[in-house]
N, C-alpha and C positions, 0 to 999 in steps of 0.2 A: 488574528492567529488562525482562527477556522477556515477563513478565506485561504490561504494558504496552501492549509493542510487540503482540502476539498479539490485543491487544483488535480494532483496525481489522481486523486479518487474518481473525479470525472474523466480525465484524460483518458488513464487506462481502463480502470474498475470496473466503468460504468458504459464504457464505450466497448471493452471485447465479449463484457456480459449482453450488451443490448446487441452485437454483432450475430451470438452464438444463441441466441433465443429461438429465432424460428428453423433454426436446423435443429435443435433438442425439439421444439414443438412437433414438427414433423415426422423427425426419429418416433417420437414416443405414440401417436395417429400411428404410423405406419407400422410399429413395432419392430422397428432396427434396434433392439436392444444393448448390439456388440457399439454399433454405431451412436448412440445416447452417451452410452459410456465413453468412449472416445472421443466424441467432442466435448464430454465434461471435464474430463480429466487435462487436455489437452489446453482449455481455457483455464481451467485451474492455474495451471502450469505457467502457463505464458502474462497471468497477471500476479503471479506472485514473483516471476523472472524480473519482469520491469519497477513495480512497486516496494519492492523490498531493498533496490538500492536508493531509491526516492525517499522514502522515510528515513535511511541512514543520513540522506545528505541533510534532509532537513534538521531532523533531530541534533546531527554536529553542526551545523553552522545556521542554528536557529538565532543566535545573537546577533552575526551576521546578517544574515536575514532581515530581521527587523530594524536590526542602525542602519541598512543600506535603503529600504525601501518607507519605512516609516520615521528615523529616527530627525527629524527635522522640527523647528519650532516650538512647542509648549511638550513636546514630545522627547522627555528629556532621559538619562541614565538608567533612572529607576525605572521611569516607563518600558523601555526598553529593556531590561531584564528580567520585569512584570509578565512583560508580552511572550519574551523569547522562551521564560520557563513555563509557559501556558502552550506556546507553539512545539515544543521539545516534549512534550506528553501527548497533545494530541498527534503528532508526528509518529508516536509507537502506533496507533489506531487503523492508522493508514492499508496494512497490510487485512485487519479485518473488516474494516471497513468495505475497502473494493473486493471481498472476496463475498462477503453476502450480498452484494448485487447480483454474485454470479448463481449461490444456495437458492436465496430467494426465486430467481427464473428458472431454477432447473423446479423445483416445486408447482412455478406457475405454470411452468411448461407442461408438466403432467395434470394438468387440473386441478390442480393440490391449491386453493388460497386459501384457506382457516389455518392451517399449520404456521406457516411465515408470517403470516398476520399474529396467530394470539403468541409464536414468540417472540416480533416485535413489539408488544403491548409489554410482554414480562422484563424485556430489556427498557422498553422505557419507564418502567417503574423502578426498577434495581435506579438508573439511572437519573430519577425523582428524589429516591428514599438517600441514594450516599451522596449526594447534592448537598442533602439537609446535612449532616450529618461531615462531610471533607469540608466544607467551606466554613465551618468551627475551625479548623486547625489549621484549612492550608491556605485559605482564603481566596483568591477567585482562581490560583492554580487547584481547589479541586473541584471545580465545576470542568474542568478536562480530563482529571482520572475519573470521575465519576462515568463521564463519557465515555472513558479509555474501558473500564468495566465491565461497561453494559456491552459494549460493540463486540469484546470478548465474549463474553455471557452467549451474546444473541450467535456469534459464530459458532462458539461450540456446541450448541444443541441443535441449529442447523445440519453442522456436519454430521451428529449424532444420527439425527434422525433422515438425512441421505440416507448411511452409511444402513439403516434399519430398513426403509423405503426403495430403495433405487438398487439394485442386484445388479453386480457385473460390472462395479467399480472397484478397479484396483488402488486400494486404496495404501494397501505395501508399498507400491511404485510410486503413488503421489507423496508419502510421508518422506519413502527416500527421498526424491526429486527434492523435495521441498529444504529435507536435511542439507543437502548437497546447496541452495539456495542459501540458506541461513547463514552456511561457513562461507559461503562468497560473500558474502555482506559483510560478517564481521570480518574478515579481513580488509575489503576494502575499506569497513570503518577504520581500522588500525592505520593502513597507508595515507587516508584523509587525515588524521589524527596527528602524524609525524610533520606535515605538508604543513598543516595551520600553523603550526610555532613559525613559520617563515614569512607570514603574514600578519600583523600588529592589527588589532582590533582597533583602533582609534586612527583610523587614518582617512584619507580623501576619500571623496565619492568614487572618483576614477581607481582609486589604488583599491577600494575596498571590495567594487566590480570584477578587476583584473582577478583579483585573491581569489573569489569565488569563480571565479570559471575556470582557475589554475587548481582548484581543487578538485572542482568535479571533474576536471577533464582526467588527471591522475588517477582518482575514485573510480572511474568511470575504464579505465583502460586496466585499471587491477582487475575490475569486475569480469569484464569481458575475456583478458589472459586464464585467469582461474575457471572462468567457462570452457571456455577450450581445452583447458587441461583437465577438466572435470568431465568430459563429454555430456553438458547439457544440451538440450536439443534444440531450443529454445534459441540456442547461437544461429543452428543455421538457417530458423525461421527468421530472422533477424536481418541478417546476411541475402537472403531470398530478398526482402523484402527493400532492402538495400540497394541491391543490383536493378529490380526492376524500377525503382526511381529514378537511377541515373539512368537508367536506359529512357524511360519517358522522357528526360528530360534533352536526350540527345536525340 
């Protein structure tokens, strides 16, 4: 289930945090301070655009998921619904997960390593302590909340302590944006939602394939229509980024 979940966190998370590292380094050396804030907010933005319909998918078609790629062999029902509501918690994660790759470097990028360090130290302790403590009741589903937790925990005193550290983040703009992010989600959770009953969970490998790429693809075009009618911006970096593929490729 972590393998999974880890995929989106690398993809995006970790790859437009490790993208936008040495322009914050350099902004913050050279003292572009308009310009720090602009590419923080900006990468903010563009990994909670992409990641936040990725935990939706996975979070609804976490069962899915699991029967189509794991559910073979000694790997039977229960295991599988084991998995999938272990996969379906740490699936919530996803969004703060990839976003403290991005806290964390804007901190390193200033020369800041003690802060990120002793708050990952307090988040893995929170995440030690409700270990002990959730897998009394929920049994190996809460060694993923416990996870899900801390990763929260570790975000939000991050942001805190940006928001106290780093001046000249609009941070109104990004809570909007982000608002505006959140309803596009759940609505295409809803539209994913309606699609699945048209697809039977116990079916072929082939039929249970097609189900899943007939939903994201759905999922996946609600997102992007309610982008454009949202004016996120993030559409036409998208779009940019679109165009010049096809053109390399022609």
């Amino acid at each position: 289930a972590r393998n999974f979940q880890s995929l989106p966190v690398s993809l995006i998370g970790i790859s437009l945090a490790t993208a936008v590292f040495p322009f914050l380094a350099s902004d913050f050396s050279l003292k572009k301070n308009q310009e720090f804030s602009k590419n923080f907010e900006t990468t903010f933005r563009r990994i909670l655009f992409f990641v936040m319909p990725a935990a939706a998918f996975m979070a609804l078609l976490s069962k899915r998921i699991i029967s189509l790629f794991l559910g073979t062999g000694k790997f039977d029902e229960q295991a599988i619904l084991l998995t999938a509501g272990v996969l379906m918690i740490f699936s919530l994660a996803i969004p703060f997960e990839s976003l403290n790759h991005l806290l964390n470097r804007t901190f390193y990028a200033r020369k800041n390593t003690h802060l990120p360090v002793a708050i990952s130290l307090g988040a893995m302790a929170i995440n030690i302590s409700a270990c002990y403590f959730l897998i009394k009741f929920m049994a190996v589903r809460g060694l993923s909340l416990a996870f899900l937790l801390a990763v929260i925990f570790q975000s939000l005193l991050l942001l805190l302590f940006t928001k106290i550290k780093v001046k000249g983040i609009n941070f109104k703009r990004i809570t909007i944006d982000a608002a505006k992010i959140l309803t596009m989600t759940i609505v295409m959770g809803l539209a994913m939602s309606l699609v699945l009953k048209f697809f039977p969970t116990h079916d072929r490998i082939t039929s249970q394939l097609i189900g899943l790429l007939a939903v994201g693809l759905i999922g996946g075009f609600s997102y992007l229509i309610l982008a454009y009618l949202m004016k996120v911006n993030e559409l036409d970096f998208l779009i940019t980024k679109a165009r010049r593929w096809l053109a390399n490729r022609d």
